[in-house]
N, CA, C and O atoms as a GROMACS GRO file, in nm:
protein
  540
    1UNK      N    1   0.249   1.238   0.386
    1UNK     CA    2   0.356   1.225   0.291
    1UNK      C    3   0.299   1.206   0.152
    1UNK      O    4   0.198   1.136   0.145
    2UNK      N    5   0.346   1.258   0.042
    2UNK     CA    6   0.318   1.279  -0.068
    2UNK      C    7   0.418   1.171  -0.148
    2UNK      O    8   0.540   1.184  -0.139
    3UNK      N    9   0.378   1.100  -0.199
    3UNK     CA   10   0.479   0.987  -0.303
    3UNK      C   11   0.432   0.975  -0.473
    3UNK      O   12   0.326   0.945  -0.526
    4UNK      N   13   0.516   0.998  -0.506
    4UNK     CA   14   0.491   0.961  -0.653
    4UNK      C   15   0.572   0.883  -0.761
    4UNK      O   16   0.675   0.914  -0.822
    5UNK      N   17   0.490   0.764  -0.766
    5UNK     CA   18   0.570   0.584  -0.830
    5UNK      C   19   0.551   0.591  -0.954
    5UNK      O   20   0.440   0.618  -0.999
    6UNK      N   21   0.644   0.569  -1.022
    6UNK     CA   22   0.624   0.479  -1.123
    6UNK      C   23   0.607   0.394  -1.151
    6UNK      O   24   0.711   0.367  -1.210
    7UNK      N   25   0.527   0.287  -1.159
    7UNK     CA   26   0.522   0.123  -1.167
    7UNK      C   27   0.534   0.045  -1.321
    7UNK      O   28   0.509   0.095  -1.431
    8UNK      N   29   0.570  -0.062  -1.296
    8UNK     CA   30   0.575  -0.114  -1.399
    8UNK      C   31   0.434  -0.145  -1.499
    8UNK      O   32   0.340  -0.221  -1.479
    9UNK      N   33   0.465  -0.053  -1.612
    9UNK     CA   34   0.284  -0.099  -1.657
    9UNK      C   35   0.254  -0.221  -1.762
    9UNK      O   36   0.337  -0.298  -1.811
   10UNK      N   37   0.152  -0.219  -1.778
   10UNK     CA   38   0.087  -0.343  -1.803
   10UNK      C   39   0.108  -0.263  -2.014
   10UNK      O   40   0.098  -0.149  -2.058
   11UNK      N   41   0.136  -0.396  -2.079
   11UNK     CA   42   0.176  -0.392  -2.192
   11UNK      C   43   0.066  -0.251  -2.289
   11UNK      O   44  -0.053  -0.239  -2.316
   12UNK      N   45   0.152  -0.196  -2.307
   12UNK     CA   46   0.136  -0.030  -2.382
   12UNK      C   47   0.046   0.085  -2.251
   12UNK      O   48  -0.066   0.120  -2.287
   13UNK      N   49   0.063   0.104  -2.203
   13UNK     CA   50   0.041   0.102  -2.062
   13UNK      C   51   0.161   0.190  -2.001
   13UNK      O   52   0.265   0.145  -1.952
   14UNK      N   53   0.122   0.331  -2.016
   14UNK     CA   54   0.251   0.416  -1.855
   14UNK      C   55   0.140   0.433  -1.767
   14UNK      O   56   0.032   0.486  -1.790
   15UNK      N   57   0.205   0.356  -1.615
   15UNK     CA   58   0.129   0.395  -1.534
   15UNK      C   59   0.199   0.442  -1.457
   15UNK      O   60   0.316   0.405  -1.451
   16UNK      N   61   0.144   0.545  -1.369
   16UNK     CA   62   0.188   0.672  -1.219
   16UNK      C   63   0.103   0.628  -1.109
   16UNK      O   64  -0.016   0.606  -1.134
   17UNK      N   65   0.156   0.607  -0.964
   17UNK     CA   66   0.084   0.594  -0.843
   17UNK      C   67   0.142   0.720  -0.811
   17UNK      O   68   0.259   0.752  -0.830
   18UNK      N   69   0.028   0.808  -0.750
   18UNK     CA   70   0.048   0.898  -0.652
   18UNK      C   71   0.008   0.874  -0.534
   18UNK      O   72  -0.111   0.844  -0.539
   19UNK      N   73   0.059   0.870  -0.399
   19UNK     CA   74  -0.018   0.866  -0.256
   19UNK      C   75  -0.016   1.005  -0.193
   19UNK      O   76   0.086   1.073  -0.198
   20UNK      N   77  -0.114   1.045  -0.140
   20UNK     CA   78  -0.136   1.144  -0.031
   20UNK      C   79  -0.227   1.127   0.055
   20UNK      O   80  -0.326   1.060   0.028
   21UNK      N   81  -0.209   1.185   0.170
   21UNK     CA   82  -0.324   1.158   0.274
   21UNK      C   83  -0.459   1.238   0.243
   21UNK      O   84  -0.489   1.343   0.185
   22UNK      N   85  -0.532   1.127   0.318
   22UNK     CA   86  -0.671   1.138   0.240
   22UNK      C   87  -0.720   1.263   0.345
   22UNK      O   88  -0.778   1.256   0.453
   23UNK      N   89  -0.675   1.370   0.276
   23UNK     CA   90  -0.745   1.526   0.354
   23UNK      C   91  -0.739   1.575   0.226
   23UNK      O   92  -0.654   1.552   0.140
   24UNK      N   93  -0.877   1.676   0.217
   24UNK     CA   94  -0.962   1.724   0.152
   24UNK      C   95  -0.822   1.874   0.107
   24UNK      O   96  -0.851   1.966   0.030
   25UNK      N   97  -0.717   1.863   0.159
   25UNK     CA   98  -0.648   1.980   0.101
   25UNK      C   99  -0.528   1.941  -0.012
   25UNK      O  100  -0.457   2.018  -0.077
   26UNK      N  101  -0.531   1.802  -0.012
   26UNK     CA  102  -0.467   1.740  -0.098
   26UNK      C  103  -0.495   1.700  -0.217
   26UNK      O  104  -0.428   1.632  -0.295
   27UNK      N  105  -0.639   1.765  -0.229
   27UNK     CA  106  -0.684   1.650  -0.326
   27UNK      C  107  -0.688   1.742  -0.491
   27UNK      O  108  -0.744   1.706  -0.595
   28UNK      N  109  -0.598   1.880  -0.464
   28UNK     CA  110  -0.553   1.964  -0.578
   28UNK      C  111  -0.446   1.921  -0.641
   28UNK      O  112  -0.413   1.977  -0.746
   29UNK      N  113  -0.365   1.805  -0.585
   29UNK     CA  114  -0.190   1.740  -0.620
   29UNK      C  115  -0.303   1.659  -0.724
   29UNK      O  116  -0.305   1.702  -0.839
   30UNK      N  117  -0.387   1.555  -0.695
   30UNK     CA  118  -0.469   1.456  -0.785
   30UNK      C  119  -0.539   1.513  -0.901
   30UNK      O  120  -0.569   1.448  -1.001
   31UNK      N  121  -0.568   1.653  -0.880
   31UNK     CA  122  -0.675   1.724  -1.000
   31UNK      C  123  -0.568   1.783  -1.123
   31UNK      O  124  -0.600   1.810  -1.238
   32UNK      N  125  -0.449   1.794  -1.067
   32UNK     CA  126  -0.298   1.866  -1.124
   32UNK      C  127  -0.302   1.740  -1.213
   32UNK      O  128  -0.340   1.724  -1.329
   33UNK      N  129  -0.249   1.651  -1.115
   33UNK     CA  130  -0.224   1.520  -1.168
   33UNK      C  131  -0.274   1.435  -1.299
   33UNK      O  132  -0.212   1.376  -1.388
   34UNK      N  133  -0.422   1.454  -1.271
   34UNK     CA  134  -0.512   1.421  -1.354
   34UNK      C  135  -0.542   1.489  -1.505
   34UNK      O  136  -0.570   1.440  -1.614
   35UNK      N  137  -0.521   1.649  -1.450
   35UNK     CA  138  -0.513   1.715  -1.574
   35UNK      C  139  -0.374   1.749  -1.655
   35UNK      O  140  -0.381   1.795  -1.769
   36UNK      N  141  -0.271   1.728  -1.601
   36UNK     CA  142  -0.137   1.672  -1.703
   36UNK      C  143  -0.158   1.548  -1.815
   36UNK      O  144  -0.160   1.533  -1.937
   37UNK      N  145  -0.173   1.472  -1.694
   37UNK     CA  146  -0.196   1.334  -1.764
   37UNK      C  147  -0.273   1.331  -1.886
   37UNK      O  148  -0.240   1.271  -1.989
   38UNK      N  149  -0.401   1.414  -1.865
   38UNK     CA  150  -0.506   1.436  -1.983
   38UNK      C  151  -0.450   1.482  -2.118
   38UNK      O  152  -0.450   1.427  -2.228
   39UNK      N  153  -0.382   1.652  -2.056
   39UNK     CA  154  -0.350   1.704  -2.156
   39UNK      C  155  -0.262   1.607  -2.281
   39UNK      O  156  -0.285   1.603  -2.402
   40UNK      N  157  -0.150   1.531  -2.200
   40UNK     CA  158  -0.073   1.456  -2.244
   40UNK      C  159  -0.123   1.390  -2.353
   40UNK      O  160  -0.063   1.386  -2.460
   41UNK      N  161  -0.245   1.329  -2.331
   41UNK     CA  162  -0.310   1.212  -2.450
   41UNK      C  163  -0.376   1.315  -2.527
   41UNK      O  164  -0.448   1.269  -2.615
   42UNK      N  165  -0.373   1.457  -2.519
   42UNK     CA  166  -0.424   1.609  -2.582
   42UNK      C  167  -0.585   1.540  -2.605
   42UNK      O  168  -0.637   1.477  -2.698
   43UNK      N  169  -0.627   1.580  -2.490
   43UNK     CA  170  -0.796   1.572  -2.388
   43UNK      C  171  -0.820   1.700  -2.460
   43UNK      O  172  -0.726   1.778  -2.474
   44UNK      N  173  -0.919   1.724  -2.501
   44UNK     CA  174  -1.007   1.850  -2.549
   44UNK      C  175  -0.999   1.915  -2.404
   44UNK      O  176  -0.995   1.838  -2.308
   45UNK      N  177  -0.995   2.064  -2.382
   45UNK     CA  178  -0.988   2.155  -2.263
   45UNK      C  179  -1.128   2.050  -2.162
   45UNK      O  180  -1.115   1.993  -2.054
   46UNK      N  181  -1.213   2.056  -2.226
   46UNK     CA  182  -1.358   2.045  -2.177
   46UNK      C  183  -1.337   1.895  -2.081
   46UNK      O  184  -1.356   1.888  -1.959
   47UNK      N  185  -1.304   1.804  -2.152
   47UNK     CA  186  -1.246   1.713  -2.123
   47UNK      C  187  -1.164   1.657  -1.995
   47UNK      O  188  -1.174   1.563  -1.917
   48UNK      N  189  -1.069   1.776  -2.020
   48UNK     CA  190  -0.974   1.738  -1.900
   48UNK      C  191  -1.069   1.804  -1.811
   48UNK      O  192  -1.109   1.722  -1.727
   49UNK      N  193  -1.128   1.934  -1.794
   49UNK     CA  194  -1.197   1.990  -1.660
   49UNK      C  195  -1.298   1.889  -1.646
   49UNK      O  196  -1.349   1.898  -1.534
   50UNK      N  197  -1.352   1.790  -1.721
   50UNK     CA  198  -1.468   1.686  -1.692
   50UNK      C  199  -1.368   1.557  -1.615
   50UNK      O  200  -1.393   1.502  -1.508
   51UNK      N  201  -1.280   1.538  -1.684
   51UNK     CA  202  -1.181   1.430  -1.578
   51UNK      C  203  -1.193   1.451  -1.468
   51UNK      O  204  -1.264   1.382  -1.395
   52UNK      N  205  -1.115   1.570  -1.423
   52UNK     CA  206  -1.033   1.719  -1.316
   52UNK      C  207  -1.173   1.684  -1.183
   52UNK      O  208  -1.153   1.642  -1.069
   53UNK      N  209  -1.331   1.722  -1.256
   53UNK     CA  210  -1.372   1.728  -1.195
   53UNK      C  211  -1.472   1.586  -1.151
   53UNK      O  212  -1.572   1.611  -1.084
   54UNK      N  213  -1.449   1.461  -1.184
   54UNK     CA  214  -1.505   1.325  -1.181
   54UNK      C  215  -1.366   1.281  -1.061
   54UNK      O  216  -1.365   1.243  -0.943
   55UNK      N  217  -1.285   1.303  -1.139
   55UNK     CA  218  -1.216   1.269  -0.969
   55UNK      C  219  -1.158   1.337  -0.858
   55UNK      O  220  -1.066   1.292  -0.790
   56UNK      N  221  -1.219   1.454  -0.841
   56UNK     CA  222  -1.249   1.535  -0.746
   56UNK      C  223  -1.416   1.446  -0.634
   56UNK      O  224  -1.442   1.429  -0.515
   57UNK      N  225  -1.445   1.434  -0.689
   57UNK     CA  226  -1.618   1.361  -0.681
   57UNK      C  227  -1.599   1.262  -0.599
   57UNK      O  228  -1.642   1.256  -0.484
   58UNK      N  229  -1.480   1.118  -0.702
   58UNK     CA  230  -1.469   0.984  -0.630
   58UNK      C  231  -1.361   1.032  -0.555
   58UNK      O  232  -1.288   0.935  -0.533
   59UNK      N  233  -1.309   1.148  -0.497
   59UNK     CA  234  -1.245   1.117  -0.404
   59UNK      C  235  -1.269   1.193  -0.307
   59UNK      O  236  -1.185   1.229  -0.225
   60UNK      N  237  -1.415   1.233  -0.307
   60UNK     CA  238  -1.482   1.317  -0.197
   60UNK      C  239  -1.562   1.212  -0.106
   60UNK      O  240  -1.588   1.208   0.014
   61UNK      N  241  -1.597   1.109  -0.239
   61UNK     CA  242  -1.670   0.988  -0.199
   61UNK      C  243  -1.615   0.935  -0.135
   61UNK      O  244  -1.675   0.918  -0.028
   62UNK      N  245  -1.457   0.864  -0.141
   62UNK     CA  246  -1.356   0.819  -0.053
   62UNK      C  247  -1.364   0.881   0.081
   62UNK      O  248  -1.406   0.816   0.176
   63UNK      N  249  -1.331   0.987   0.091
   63UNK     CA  250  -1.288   1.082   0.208
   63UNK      C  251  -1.406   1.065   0.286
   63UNK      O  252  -1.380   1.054   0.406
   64UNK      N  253  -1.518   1.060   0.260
   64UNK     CA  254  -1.607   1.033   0.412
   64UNK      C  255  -1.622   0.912   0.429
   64UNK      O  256  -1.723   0.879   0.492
   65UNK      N  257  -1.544   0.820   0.390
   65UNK     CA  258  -1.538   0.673   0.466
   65UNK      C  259  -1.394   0.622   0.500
   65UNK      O  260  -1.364   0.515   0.554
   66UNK      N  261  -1.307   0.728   0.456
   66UNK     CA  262  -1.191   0.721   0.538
   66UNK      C  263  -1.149   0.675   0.678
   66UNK      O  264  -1.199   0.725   0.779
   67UNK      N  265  -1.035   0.555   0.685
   67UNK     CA  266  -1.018   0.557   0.819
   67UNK      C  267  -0.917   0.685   0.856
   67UNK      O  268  -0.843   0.739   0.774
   68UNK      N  269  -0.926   0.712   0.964
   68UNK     CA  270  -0.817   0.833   1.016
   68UNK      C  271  -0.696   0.842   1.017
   68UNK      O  272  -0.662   0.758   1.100
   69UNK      N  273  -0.578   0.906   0.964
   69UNK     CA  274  -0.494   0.886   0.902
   69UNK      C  275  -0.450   0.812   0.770
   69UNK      O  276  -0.332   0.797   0.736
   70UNK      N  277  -0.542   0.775   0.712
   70UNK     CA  278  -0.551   0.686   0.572
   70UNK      C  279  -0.497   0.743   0.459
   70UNK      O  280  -0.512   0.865   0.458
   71UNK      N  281  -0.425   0.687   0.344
   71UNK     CA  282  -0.384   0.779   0.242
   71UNK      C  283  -0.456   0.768   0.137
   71UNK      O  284  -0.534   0.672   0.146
   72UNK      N  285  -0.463   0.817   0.054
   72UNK     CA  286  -0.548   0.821  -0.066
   72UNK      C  287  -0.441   0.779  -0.206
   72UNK      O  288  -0.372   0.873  -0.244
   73UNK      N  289  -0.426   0.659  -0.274
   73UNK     CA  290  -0.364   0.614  -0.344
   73UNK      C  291  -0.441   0.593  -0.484
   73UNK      O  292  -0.525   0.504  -0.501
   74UNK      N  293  -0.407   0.673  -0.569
   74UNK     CA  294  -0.444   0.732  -0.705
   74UNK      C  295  -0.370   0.672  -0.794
   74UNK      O  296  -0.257   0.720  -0.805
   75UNK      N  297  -0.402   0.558  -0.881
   75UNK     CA  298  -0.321   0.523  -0.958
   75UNK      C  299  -0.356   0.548  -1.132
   75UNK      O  300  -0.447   0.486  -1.188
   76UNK      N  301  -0.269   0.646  -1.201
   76UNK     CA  302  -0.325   0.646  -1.340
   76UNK      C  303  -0.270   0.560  -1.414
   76UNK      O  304  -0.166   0.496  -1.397
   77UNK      N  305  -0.354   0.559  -1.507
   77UNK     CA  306  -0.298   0.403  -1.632
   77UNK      C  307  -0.331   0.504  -1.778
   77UNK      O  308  -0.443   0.542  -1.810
   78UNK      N  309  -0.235   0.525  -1.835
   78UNK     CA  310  -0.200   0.600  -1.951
   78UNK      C  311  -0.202   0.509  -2.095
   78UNK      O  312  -0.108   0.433  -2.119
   79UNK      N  313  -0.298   0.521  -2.173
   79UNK     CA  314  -0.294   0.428  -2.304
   79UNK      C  315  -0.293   0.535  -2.428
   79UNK      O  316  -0.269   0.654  -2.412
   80UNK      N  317  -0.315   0.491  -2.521
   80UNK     CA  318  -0.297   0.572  -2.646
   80UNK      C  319  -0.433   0.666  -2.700
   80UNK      O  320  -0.442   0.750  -2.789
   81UNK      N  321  -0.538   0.609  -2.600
   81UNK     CA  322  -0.684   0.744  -2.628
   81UNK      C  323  -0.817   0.706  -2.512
   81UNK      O  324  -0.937   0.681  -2.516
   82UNK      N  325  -0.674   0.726  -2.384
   82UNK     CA  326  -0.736   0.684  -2.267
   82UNK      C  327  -0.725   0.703  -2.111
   82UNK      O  328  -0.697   0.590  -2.073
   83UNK      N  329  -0.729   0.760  -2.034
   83UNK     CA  330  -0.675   0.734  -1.902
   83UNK      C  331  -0.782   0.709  -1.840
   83UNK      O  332  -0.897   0.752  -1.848
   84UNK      N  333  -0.708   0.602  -1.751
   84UNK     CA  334  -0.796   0.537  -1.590
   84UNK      C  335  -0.696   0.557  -1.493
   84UNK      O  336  -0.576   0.529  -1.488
   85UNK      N  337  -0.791   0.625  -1.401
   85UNK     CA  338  -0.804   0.671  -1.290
   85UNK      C  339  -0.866   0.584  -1.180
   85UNK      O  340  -0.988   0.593  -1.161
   86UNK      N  341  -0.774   0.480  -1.088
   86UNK     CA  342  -0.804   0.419  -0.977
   86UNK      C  343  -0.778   0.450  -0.817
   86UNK      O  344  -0.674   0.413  -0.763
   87UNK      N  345  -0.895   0.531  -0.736
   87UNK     CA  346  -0.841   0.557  -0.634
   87UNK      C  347  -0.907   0.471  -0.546
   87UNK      O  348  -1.012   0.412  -0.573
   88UNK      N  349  -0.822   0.460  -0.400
   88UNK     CA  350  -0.810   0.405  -0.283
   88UNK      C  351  -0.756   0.421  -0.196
   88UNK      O  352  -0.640   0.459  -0.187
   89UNK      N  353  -0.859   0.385  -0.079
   89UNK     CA  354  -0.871   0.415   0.093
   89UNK      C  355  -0.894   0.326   0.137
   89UNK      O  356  -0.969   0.241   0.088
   90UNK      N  357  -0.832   0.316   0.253
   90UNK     CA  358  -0.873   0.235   0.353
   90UNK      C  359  -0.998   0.243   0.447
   90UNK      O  360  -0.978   0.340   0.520
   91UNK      N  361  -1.071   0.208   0.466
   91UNK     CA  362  -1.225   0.220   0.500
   91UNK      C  363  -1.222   0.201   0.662
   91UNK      O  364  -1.147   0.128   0.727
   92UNK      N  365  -1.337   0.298   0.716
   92UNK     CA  366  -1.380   0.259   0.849
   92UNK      C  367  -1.483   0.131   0.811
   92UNK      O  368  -1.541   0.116   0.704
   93UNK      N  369  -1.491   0.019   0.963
   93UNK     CA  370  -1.596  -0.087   0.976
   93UNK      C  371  -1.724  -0.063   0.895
   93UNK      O  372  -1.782   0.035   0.942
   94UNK      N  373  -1.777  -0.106   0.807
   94UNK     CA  374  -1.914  -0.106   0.778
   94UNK      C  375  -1.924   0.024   0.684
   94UNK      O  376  -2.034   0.077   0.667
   95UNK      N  377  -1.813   0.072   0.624
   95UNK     CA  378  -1.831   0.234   0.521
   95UNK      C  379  -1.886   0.149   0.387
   95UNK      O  380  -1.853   0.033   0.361
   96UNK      N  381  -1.969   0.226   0.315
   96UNK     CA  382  -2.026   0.217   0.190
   96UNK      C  383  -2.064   0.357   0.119
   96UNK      O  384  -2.103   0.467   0.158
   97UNK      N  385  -2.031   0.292  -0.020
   97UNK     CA  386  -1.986   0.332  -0.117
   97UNK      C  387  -2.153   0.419  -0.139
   97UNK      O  388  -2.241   0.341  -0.102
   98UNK      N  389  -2.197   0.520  -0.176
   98UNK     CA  390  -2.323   0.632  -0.237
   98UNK      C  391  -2.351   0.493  -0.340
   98UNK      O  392  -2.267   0.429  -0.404
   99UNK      N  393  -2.469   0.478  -0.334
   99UNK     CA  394  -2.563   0.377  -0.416
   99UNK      C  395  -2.486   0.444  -0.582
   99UNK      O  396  -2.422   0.549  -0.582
  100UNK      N  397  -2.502   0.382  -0.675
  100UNK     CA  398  -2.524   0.396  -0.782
  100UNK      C  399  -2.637   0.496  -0.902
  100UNK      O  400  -2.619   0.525  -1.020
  101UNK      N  401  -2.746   0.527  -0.810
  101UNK     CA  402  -2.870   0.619  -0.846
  101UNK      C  403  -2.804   0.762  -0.752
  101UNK      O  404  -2.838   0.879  -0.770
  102UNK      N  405  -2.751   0.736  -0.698
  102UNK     CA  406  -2.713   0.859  -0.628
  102UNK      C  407  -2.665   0.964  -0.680
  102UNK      O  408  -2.562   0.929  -0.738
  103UNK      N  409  -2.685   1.097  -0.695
  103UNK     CA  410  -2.641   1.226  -0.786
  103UNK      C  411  -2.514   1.220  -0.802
  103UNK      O  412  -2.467   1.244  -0.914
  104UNK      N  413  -2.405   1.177  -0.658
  104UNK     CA  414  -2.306   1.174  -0.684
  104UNK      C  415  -2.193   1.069  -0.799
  104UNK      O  416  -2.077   1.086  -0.837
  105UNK      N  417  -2.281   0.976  -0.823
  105UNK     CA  418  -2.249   0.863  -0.924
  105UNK      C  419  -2.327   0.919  -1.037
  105UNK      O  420  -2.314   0.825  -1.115
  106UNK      N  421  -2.393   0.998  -1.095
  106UNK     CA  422  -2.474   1.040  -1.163
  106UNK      C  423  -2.370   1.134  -1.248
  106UNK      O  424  -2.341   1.131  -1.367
  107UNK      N  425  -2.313   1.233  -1.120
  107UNK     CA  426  -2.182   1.316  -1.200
  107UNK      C  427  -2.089   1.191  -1.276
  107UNK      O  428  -2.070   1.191  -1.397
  108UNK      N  429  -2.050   1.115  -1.210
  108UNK     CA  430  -1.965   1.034  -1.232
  108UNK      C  431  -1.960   0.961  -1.362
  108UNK      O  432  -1.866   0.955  -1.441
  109UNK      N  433  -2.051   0.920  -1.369
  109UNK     CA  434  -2.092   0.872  -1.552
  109UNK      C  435  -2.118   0.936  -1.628
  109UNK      O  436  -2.113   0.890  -1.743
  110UNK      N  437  -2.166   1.098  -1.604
  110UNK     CA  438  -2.153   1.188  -1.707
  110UNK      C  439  -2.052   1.229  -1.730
  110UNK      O  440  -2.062   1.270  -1.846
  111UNK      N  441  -1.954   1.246  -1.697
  111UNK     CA  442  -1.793   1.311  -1.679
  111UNK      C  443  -1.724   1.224  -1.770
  111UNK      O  444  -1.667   1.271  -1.869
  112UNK      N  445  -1.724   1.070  -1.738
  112UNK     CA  446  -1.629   0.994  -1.770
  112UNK      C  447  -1.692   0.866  -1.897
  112UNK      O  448  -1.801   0.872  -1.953
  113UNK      N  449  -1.600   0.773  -1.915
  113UNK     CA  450  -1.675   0.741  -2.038
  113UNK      C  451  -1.759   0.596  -1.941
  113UNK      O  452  -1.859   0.531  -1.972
  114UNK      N  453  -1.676   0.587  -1.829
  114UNK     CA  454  -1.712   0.473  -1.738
  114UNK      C  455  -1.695   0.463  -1.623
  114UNK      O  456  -1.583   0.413  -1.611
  115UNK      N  457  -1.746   0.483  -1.509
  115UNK     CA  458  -1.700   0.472  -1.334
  115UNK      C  459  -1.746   0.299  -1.304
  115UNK      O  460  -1.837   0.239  -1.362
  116UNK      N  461  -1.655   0.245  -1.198
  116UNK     CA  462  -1.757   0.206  -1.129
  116UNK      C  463  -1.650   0.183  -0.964
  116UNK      O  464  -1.554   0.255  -0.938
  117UNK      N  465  -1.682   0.108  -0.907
  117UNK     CA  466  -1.623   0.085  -0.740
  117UNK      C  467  -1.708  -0.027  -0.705
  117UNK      O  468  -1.809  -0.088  -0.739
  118UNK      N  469  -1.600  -0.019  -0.606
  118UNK     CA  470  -1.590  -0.172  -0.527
  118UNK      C  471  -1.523  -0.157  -0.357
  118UNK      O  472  -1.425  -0.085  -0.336
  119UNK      N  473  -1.591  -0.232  -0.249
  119UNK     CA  474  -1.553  -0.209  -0.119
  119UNK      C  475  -1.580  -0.347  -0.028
  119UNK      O  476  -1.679  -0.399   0.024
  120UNK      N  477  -1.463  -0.371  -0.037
  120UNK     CA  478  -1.478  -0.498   0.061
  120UNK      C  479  -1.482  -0.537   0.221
  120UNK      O  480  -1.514  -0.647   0.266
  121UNK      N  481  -1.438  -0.413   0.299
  121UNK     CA  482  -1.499  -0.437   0.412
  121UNK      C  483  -1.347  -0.336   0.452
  121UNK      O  484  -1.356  -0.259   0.548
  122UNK      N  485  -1.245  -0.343   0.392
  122UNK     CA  486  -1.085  -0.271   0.442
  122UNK      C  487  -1.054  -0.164   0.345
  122UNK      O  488  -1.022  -0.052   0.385
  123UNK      N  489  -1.063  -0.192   0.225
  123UNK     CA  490  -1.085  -0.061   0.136
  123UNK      C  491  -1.185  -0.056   0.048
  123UNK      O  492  -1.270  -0.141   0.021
  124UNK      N  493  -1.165   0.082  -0.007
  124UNK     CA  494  -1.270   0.149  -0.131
  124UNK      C  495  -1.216   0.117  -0.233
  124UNK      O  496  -1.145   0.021  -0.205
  125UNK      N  497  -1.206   0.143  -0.347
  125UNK     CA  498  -1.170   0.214  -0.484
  125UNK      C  499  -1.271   0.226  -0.600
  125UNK      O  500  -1.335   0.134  -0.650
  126UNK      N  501  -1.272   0.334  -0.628
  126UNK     CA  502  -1.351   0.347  -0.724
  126UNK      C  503  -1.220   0.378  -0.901
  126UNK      O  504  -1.101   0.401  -0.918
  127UNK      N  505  -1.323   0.361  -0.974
  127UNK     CA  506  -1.240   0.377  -1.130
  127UNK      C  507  -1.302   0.455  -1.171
  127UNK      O  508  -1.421   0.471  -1.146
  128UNK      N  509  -1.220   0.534  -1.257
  128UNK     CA  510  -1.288   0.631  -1.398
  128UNK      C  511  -1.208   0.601  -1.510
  128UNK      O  512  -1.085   0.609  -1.518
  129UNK      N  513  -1.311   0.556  -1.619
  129UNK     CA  514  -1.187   0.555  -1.744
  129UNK      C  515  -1.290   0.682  -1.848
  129UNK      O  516  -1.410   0.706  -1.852
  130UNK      N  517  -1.192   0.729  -1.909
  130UNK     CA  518  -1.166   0.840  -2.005
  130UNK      C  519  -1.143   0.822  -2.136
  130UNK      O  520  -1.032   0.870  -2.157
  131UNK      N  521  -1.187   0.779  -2.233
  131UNK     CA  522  -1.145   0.762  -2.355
  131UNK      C  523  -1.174   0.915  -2.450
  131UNK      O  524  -1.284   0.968  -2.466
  132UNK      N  525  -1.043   0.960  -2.503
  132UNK     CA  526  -1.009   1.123  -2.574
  132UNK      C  527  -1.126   1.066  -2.702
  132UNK      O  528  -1.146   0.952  -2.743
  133UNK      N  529  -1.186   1.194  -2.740
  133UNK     CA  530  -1.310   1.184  -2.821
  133UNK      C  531  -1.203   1.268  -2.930
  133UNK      O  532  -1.117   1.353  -2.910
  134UNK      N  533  -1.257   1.192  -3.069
  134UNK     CA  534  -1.177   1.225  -3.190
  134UNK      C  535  -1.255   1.339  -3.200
  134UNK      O  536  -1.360   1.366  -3.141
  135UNK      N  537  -1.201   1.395  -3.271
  135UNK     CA  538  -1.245   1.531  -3.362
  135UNK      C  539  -1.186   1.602  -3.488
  135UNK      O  540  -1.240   1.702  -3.534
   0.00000   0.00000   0.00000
């Protein structure tokens, strides 16, 4: 099932939850998602495909520590020359997160202006924040 919330956001702050299940054919609703959102705060082209494709990444990272049937809950946070991007899964026993030196976190900080994640033993989530570069 595919859901998409509006929540109440945090002062100057629109934020969107999207949920979908965490399968690898869904994860084009989040890259859509991601690159609206961008355009919106008017992301340089380059930009949004560097978003588009940083959370394509953390949520590839997600998906192989997925428990089975798990959804993938994407929450954006919309500011005035910024979006963050928080996703989360529910984790199999003992899943961990690609080290930090790892290529795949490597994309991750080049893309964005900041990643990082966190996994406590039941879920993942990792962050990307985005701050729009003046020009």
């Amino acid at each position: 099932m595919t859901q998409l919330t509006h929540v109440e956001p945090e002062v100057g702050d629109d934020v969107v939850l999207l949920t979908v299940p965490a399968d690898g054919g869904y994860l084009g609703v989040l890259r859509t998602a991601t690159a609206g959102l961008a355009a919106r705060l008017h992301f340089a082209l380059d930009e949004i495909e560097d978003l588009r494709i940083a959370v394509d990444e953390a949520c590839a990272m997600l998906l192989a520590i997925a428990t089975r049937g798990a959804e993938l809950e994407c929450r954006f946070a919309v500011t005035d020359d910024a979006l963050t991007v928080e996703v989360t899964v529910s984790t199999v026993r003992g899943a961990r997160l690609p080290s930090e030196s790892s290529f795949a976190w490597k994309v991750l900080t080049a893309l964005t202006t900041s990643a990082s994640a966190e996994a406590n033993g039941q879920y993942a989530t990792i962050r990307l924040l985005t701050r729009r570069t003046e020009y």
